[in-house]
N, C-alpha and C positions, 0 to 999 in steps of 0.2 A: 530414449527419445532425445533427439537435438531441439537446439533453437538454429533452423536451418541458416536464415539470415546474418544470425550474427555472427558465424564463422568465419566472417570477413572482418571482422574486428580485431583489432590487436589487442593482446588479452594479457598483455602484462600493465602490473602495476597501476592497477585503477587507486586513482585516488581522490577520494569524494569529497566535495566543498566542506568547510567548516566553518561559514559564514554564520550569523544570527540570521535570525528571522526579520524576514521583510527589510533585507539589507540587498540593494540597487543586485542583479547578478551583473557579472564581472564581464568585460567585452572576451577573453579567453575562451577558448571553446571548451565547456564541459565537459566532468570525466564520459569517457571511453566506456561501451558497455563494458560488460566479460561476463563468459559464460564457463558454466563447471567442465562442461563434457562428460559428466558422469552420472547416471541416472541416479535418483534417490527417492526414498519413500517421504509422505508426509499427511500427518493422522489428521485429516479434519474434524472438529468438534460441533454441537451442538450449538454453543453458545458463541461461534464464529459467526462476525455478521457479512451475511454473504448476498447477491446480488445475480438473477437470473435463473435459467429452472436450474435444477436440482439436479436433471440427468441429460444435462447437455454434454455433448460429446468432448470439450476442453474444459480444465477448468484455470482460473488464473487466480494466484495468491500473491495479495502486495502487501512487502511488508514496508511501513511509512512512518518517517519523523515528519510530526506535525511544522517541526523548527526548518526541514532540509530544504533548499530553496529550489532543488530540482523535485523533489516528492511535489512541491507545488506547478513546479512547469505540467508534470505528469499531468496533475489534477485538471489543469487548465486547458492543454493543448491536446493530451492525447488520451485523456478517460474519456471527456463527449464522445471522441470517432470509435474506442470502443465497444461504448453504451452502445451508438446507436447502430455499427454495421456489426456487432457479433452477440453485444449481451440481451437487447432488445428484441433478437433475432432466434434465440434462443440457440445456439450454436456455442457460447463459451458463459460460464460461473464465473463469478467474479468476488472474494474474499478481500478484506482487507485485517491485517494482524498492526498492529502498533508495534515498531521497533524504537523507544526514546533511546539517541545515542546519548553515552554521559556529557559530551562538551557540550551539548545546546542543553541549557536550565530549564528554556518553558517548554521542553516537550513531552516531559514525562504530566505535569500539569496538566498541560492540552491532553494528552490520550487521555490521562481521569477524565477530565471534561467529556470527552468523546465518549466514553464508556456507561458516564451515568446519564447523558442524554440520551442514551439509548433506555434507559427505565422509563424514560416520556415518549420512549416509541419515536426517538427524532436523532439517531444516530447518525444517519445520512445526511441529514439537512447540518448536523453540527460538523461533521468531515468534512465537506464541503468549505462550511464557513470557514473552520480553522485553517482550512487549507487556502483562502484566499482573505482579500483584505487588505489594505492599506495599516493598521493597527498593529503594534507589536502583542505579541502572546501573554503580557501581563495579566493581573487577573482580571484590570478593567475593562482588558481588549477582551478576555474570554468572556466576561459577564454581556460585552455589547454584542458580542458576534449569539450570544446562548437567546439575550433579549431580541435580534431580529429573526432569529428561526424559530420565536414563542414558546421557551422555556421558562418554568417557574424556575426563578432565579435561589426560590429561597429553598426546595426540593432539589438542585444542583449543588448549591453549598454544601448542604447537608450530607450528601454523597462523599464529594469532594473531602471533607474537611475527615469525615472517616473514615478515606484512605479505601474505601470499598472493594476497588479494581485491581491492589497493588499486586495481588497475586497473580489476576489475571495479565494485567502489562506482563509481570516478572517470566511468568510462564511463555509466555510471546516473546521474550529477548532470552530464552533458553532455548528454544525451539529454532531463531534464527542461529544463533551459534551453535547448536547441534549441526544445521546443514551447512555453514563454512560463511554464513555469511558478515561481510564487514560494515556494511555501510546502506546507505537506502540514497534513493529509490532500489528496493531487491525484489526477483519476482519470480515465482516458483510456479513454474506451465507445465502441467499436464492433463492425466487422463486418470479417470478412479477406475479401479479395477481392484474388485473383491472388498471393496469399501473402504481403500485407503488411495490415495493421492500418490502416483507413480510420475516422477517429470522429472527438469533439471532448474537449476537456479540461473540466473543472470541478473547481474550488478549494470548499474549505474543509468546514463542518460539516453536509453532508447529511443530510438526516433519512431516516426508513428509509422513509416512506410514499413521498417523493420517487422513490427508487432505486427501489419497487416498482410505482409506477405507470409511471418512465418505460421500465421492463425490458419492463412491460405493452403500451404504447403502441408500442413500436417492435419486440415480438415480433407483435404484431398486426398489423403491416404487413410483416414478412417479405415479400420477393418468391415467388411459387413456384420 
């Protein structure tokens, strides 16, 4: 399977921001998507938190640094349009995996965060937060963003402080280097068949017409 769209991208040398968190983005125009070209497999797990039915005909896997200042455009500008014209619709899954890359410090943090607010049942509500805000990722930004989504703060530390999820992050930044991936926003579209996840990868700043046309082009070829 392609990503039809974005074959009109030029696909050399994507190279993703390395800016901090909630630093102004830069008037330059953000990296360039790029796409594998080459199918590959990828095992979804139980304890994936995932978004939409179950046996929708797409599915879509992001993998995200809480720190990348385009993982947050994503969040902003083009998750709503695909919540509401494909996952709401029941037509595409929607996964997210944490990828903390090493140069941004509070992201591996944030995905703890994200990980143990999900034992409160508020994983999403904390994705979100940490993916928006004014507030740099410190722990006092994560404690205010965990307090407006109504987290016990003191159930979050305790998580937090022992390291709970590290295997799970670690296992998520194996799993992106297993498929070739360098950098985030990364995102792995396909189709499950026979109970594993068959697609291809694409890197960097997709535009949302992109993701809509190519949801289009490859719902419209469904098999019966």
């Amino acid at each position: 399977m392609r990503w039809p769209r974005l074959l009109a991208h030029a696909a050399a040398g994507v190279t993703l921001a390395l800016l901090v968190a909630l630093r102004p983005l830069p008037a330059a125009a953000p990296p360039q998507p790029e796409e594998s070209g080459r199918s590959q497999r990828l095992q979804l797990e139980a304890r994936d938190y995932a978004m939409g039915r179950s046996d929708a005909p797409l599915t879509l896997v992001e993998f995200t640094d809480y720190q990348c200042p385009y993982c947050r455009r994503f969040q902003a500008q083009t998750f709503p349009l695909l919540k509401k014209n494909y996952i709401d619709t029941g037509q595409l899954r929607f996964v997210v995996r944490d990828l903390p890359l090493e140069f941004h410090s509070a992201a591996r943090p944030a995905a703890e965060a994200a990980h143990c607010a999900g034992e409160q049942g508020k994983f999403w509500e904390m994705h979100q937060a940490l993916l928006s805000g004014e507030d740099a990722l410190s722990e006092a930004g994560i404690d205010r963003r965990a307090h407006a989504v109504g987290l016990d703060l003191g159930r979050l530390h305790a998580c937090m402080k022992a390291n709970r999820y590290e295997a799970a992050i670690a296992h998520n930044i194996a799993t992106a280097d297993g498929l070739g991936i360098r950098g985030t926003p990364a995102f792995f579209l396909g189709r499950m068949v026979q109970g594993t996840l068959e697609g291809e990868v694409a890197e960097g700043a997709i535009p949302w017409t992109d993701f809509d046309a190519t949801l289009k082009e490859l719902l419209a070829a469904r098999q019966p």
